[in-house]
N, C-alpha and C positions, 0 to 999 in steps of 0.2 A: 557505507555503501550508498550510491547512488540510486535515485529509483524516482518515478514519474507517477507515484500516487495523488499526491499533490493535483497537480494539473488535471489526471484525469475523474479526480472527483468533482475539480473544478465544473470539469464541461459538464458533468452529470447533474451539476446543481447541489450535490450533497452536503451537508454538513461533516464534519469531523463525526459526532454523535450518529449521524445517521447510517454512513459507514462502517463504522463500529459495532453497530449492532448487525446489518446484514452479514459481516463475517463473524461475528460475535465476539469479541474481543472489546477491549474499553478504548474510549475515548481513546484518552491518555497514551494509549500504545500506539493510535495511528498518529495521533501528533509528537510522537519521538520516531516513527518509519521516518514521517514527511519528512523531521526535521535532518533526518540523517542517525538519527542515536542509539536507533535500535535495528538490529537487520533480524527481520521475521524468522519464527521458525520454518520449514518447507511445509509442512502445514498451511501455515497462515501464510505465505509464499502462494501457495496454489490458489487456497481461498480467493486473495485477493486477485489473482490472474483468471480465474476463473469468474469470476463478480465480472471484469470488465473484458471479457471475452478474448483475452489476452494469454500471454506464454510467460511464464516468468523470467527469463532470458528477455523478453523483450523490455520490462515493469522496470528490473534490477541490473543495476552495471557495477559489479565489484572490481572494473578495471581502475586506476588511477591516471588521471589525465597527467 
């Protein structure tokens, strides 16, 4: 699944680690989102669309180009 955490932790300045802790989850999990290798629970779907005042429709693209 595609998805633009990455980048928008970027502009935020965050760490991987720093991340992780405001949605509470580990490291390790947002660096397998970013990488593509984990697609979140809707939980942690929300969390994170809610952290950057976002939709998760907008975060996540499960279409294939």
């Amino acid at each position: 699944m595609k998805n633009d955490v990455k980048e928008r932790r970027a502009v935020r300045g965050l760490s991987q680690g720093e991340l992780a802790a405001a949605v509470d989850v580990s490291r390790q999990t947002i660096n397998s989102i970013e990488k593509g290798r984990y697609t979140p629970s809707l939980p942690l779907a929300l969390a994170l669309a809610r952290f950057f005042d976002s939709t998760v429709e907008e975060m996540f693209d499960d279409q294939s180009d």
